[in-house]
Every structure is written in C-alpha cells, then in structure tokens.
N, CA, C and O atoms as CSV, one atom per row, in Angstrom:
chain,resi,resn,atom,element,x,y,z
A,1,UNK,N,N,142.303,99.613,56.446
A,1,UNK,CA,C,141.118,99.173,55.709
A,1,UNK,C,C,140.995,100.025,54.441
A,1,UNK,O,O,141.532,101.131,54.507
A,2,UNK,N,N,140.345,99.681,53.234
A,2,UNK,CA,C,140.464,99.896,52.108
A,2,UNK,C,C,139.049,100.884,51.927
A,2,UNK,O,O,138.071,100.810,52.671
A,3,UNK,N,N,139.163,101.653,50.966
A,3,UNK,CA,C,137.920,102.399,50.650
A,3,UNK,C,C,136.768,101.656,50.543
A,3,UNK,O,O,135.662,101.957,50.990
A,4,UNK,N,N,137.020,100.861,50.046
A,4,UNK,CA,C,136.010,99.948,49.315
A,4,UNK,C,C,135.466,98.854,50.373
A,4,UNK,O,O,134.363,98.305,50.385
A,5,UNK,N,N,136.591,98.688,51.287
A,5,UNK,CA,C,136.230,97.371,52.711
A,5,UNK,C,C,135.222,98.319,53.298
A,5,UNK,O,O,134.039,98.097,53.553
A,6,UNK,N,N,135.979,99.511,53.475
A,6,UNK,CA,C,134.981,100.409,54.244
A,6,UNK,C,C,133.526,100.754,53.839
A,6,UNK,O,O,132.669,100.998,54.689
A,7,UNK,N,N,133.246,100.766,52.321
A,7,UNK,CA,C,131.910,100.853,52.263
A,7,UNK,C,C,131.078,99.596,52.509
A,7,UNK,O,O,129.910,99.432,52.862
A,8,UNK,N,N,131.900,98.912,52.257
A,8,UNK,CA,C,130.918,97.321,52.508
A,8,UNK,C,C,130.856,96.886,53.800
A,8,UNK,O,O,129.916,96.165,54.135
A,9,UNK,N,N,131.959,97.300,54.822
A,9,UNK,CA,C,131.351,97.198,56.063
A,9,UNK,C,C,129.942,98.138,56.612
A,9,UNK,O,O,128.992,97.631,57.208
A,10,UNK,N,N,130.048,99.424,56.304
A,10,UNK,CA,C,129.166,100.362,56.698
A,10,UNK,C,C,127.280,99.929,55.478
A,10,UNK,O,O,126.102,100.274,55.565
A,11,UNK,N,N,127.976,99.179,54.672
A,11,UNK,CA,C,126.883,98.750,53.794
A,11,UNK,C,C,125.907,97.966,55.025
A,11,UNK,O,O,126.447,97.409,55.982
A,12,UNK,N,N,124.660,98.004,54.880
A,12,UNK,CA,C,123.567,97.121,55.968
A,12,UNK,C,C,122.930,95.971,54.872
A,12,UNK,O,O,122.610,96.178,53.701
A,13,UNK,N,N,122.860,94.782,55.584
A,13,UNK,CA,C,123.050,93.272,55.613
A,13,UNK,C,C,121.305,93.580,54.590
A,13,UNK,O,O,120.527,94.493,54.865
A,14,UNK,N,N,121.121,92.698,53.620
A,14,UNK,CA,C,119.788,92.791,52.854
A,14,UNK,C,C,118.982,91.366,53.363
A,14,UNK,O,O,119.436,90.225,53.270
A,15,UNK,N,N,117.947,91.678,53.804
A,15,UNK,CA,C,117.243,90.426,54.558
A,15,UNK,C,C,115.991,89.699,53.695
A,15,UNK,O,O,114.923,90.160,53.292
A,16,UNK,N,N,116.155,89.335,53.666
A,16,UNK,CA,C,114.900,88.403,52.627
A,16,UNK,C,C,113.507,87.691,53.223
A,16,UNK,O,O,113.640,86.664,53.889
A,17,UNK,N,N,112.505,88.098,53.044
A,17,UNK,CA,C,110.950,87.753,53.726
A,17,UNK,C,C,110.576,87.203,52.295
A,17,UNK,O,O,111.133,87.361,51.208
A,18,UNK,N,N,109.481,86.527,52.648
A,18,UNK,CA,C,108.366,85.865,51.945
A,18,UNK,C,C,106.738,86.458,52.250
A,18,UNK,O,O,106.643,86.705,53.452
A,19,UNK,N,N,105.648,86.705,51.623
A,19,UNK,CA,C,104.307,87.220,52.240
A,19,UNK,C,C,103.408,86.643,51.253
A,19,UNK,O,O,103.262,87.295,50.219
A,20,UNK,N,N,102.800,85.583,51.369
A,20,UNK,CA,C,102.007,84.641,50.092
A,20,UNK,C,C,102.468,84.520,49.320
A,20,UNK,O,O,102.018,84.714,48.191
A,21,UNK,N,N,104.060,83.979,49.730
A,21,UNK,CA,C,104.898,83.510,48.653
A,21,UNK,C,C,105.622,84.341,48.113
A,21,UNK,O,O,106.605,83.895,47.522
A,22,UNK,N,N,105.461,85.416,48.121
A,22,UNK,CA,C,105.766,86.509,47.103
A,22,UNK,C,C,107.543,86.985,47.588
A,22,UNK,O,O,107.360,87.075,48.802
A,23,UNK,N,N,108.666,87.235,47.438
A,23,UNK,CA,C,109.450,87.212,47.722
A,23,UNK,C,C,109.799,89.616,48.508
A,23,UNK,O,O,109.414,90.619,47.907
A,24,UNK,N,N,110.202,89.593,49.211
A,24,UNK,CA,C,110.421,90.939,48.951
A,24,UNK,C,C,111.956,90.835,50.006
A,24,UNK,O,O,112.395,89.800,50.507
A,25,UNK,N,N,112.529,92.182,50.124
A,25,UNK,CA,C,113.933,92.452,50.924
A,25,UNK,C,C,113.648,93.706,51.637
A,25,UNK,O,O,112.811,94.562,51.349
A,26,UNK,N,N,114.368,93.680,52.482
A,26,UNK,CA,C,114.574,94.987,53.653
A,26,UNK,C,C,116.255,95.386,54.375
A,26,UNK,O,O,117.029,94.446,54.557
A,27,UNK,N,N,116.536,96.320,54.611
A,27,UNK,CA,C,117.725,95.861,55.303
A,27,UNK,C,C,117.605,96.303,56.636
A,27,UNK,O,O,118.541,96.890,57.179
A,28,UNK,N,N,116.466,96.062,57.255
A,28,UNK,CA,C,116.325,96.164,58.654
A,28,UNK,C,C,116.380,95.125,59.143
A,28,UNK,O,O,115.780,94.222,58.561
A,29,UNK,N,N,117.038,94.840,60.276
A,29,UNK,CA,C,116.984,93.991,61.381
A,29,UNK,C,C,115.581,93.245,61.686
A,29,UNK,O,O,115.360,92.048,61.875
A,30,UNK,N,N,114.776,94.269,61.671
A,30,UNK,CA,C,113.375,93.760,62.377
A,30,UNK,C,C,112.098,94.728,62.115
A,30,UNK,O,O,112.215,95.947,62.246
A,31,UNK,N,N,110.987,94.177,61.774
A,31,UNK,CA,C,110.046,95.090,61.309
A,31,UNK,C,C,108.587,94.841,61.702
A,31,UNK,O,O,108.145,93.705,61.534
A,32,UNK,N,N,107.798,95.794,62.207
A,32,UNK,CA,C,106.694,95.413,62.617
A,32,UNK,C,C,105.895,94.720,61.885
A,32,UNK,O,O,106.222,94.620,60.703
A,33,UNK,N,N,105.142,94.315,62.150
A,33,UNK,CA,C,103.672,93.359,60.908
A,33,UNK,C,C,103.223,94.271,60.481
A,33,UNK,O,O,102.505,93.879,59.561
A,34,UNK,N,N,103.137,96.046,60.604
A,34,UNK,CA,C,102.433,97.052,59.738
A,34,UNK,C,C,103.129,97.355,58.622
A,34,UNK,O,O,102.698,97.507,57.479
A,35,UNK,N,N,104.482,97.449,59.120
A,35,UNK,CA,C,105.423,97.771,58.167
A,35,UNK,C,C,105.350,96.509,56.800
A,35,UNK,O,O,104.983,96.834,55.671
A,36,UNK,N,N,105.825,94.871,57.210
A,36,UNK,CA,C,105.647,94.501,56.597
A,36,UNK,C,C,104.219,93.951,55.691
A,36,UNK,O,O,104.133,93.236,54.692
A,37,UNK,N,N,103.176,94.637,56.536
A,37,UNK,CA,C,101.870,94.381,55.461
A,37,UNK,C,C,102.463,95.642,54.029
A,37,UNK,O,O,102.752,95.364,52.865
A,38,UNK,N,N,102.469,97.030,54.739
A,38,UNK,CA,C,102.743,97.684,54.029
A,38,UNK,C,C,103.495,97.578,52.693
A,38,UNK,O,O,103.104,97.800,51.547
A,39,UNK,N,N,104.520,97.232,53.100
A,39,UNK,CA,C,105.616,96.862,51.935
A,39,UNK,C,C,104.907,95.532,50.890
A,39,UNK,O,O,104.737,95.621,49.674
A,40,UNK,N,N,104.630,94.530,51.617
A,40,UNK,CA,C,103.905,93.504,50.623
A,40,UNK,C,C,102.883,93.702,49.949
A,40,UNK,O,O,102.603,92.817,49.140
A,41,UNK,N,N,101.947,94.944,50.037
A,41,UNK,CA,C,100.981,95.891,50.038
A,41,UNK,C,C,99.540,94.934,50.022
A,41,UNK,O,O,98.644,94.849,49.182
A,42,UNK,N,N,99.773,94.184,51.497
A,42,UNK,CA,C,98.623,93.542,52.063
A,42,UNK,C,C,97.608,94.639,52.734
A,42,UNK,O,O,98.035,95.573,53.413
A,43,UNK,N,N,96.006,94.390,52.428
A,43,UNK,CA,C,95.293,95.372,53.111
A,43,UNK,C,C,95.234,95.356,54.349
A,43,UNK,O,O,94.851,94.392,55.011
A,44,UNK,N,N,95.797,96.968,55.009
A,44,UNK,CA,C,95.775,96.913,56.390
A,44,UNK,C,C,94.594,96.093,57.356
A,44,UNK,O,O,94.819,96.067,58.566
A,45,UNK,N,N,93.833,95.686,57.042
A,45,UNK,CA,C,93.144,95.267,57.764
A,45,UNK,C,C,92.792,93.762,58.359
A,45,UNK,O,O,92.059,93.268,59.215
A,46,UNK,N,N,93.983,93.247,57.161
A,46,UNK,CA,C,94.264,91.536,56.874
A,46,UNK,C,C,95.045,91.330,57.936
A,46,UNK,O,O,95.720,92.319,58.223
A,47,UNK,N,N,95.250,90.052,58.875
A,47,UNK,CA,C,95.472,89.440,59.637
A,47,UNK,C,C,97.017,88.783,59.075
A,47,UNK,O,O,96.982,88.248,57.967
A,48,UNK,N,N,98.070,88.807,59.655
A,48,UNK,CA,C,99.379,88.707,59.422
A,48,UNK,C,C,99.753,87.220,60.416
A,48,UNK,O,O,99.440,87.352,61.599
A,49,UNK,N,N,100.366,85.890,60.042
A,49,UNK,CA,C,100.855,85.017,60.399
A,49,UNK,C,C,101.879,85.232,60.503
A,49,UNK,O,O,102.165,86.160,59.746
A,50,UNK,N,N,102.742,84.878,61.077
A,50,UNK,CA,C,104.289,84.212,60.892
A,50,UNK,C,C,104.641,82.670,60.943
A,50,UNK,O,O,104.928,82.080,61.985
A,51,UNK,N,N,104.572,81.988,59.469
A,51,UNK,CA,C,104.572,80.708,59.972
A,51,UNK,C,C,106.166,80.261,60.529
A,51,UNK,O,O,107.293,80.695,60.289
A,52,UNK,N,N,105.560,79.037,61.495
A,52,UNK,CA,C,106.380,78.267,62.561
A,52,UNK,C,C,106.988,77.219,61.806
A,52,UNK,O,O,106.564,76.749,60.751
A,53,UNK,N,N,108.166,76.843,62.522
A,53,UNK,CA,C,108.793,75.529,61.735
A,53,UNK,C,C,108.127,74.114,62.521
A,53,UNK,O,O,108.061,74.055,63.748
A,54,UNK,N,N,107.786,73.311,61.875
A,54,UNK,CA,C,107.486,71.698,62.555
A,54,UNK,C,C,105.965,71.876,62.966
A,54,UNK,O,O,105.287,72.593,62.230
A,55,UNK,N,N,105.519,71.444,63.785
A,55,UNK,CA,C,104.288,71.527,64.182
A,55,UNK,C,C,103.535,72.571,65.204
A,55,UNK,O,O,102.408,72.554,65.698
A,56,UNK,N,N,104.761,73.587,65.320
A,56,UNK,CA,C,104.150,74.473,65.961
A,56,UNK,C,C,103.262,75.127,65.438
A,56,UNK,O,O,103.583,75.115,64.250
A,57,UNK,N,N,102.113,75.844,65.553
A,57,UNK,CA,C,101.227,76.808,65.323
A,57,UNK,C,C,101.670,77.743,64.837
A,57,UNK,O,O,102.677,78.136,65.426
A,58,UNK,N,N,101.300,78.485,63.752
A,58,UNK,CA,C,101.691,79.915,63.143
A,58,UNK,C,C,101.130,80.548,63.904
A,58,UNK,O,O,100.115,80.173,64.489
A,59,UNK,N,N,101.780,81.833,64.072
A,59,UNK,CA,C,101.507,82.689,65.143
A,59,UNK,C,C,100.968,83.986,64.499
A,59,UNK,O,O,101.587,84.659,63.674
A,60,UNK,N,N,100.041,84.184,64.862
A,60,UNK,CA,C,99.255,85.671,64.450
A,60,UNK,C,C,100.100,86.883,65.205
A,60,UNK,O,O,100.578,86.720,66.328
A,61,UNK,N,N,100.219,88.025,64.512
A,61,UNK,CA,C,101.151,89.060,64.223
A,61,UNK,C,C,99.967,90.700,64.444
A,61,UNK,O,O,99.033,91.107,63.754
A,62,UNK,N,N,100.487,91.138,65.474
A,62,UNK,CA,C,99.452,92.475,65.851
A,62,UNK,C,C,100.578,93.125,64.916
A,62,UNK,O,O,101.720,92.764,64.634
A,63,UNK,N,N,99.659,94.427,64.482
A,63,UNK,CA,C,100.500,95.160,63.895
A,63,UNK,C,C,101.321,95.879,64.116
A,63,UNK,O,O,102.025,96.376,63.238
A,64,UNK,N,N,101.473,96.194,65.782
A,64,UNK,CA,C,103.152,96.934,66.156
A,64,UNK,C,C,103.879,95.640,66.984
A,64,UNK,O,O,104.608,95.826,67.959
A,65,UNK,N,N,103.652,94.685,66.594
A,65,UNK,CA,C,104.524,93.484,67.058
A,65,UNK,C,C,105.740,93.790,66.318
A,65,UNK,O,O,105.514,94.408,65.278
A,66,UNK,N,N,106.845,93.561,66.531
A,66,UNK,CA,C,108.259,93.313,65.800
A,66,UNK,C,C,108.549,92.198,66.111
A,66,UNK,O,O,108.443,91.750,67.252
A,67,UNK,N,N,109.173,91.270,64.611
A,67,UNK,CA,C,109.863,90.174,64.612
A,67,UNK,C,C,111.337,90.887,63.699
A,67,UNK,O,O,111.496,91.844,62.941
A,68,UNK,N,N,112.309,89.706,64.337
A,68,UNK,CA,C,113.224,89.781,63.555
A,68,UNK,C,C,113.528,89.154,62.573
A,68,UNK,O,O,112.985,88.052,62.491
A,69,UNK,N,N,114.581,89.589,61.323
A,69,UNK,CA,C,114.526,89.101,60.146
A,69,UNK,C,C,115.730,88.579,60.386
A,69,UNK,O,O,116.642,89.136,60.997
A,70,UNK,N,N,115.748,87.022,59.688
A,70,UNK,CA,C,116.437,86.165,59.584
A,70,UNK,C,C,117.203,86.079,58.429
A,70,UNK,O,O,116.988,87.021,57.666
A,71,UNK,N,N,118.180,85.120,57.962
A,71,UNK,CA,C,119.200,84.937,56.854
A,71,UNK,C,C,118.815,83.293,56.333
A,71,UNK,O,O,118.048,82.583,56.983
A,72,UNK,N,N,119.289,82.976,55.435
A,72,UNK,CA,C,119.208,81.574,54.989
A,72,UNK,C,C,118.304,80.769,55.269
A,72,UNK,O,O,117.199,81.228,54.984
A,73,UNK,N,N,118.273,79.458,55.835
A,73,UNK,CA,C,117.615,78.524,55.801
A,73,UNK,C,C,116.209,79.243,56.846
A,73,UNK,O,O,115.043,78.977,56.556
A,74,UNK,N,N,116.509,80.010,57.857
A,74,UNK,CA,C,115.686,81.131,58.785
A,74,UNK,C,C,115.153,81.725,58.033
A,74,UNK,O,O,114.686,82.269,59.034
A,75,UNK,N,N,114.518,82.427,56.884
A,75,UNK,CA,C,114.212,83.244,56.534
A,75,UNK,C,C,112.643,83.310,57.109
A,75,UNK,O,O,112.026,82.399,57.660
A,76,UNK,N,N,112.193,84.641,56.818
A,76,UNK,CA,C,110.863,84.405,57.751
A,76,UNK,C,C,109.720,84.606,56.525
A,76,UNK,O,O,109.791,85.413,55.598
A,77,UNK,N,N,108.858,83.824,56.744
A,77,UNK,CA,C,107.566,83.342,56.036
A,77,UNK,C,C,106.474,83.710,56.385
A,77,UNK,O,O,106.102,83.254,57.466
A,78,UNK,N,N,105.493,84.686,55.628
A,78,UNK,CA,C,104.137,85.352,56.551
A,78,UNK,C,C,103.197,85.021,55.521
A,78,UNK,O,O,103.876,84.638,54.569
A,79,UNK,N,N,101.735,84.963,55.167
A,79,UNK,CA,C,101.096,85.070,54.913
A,79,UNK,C,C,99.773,85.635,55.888
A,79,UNK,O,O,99.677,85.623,57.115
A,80,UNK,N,N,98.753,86.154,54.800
A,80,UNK,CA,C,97.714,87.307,55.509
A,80,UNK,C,C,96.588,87.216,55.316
A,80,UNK,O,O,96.370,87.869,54.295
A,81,UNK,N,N,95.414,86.662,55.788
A,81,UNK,CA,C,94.196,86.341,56.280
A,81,UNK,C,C,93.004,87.610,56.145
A,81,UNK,O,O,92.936,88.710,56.693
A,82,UNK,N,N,92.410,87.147,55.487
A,82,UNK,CA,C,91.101,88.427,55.375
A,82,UNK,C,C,90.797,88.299,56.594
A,82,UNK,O,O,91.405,87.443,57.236
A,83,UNK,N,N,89.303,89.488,57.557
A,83,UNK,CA,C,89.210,89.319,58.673
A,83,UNK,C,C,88.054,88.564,58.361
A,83,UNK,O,O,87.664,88.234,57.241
A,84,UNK,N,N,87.519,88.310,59.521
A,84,UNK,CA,C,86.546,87.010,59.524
A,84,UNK,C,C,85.146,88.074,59.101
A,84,UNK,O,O,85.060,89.299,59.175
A,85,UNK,N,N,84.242,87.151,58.687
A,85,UNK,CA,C,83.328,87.219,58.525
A,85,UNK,C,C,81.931,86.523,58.834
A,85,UNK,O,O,81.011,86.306,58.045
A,86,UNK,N,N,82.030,86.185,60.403
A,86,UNK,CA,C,81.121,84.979,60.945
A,86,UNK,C,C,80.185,85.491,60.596
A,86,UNK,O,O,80.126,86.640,60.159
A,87,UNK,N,N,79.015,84.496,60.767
A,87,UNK,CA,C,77.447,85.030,60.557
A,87,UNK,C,C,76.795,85.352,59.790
A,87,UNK,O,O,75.647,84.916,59.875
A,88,UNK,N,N,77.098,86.224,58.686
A,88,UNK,CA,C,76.859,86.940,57.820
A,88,UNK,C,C,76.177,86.185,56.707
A,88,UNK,O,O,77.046,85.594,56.065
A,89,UNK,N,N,75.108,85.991,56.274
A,89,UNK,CA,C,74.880,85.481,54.681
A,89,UNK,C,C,74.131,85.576,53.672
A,89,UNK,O,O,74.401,84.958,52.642
C-alpha cells in the first residue's frame, strides 16, 4: 500500500446532516441530539426532530439519544422546535 492509500484509508468518512435546512458535516459515525444541537448552534433548550421518510412520524430526539449518520440519498434531516408555551397570554 502506498503512502498516500494509507492516509486515505486511515482518513474518517465526512458525513453530511441537515438542521433547518442548514447544511453542516461531521466525521463521526453517530452523534447525540446535544452534540448536534450544539454544532448547528440550536438553543439547548429547543426540541430536536429527526425527520422520517414517507408517512412515518418525525421522531423527537432526547438529548443523549444517538442516531447514526448516514451517506447519500440517507442523509439525516433534523429540525428544532422552541419549547412549548401552553397557557400563557
């Protein structure tokens, strides 16, 4: 193997997310919903989706949940929800 094969094997895979559209990268495998509020620099206190493909339900995201990050047509899609504010007026 070549110097150069060798760095690009030991190189880690760059993963591509979405968070209200907004595009960002990681080269982790998988990252909690804190981490990725963090990085999208959503306020910790905002409510994290992961939307679903087809008619499933987007799934709300605790913040030491881990999902994994996907490639291509998979890529994973979040947007983030203020917290509620019933009652109030």
């Amino acid at each position: 193997m070549t110097d150069q094969a060798h760095d690009d094997a030991r190189r880690e895979k760059e993963y591509v997310f979405f968070v209200d559209a907004n595009r960002f990268t990681t080269e982790s495998m998988s990252l909690t919903a804190a981490q990725i509020k963090a990085q999208a620099g959503v306020t910790p206190n905002y409510q994290l989706f992961l939307e679903e493909e087809g008619d499933r339900p987007d799934k709300p995201m605790s913040d030491g949940e881990r999902v994994e990050m996907k490639e291509g047509e998979k890529t994973r899609h979040f947007y983030a929800v203020p917290p509620a504010t019933f009652g109030t007026q």
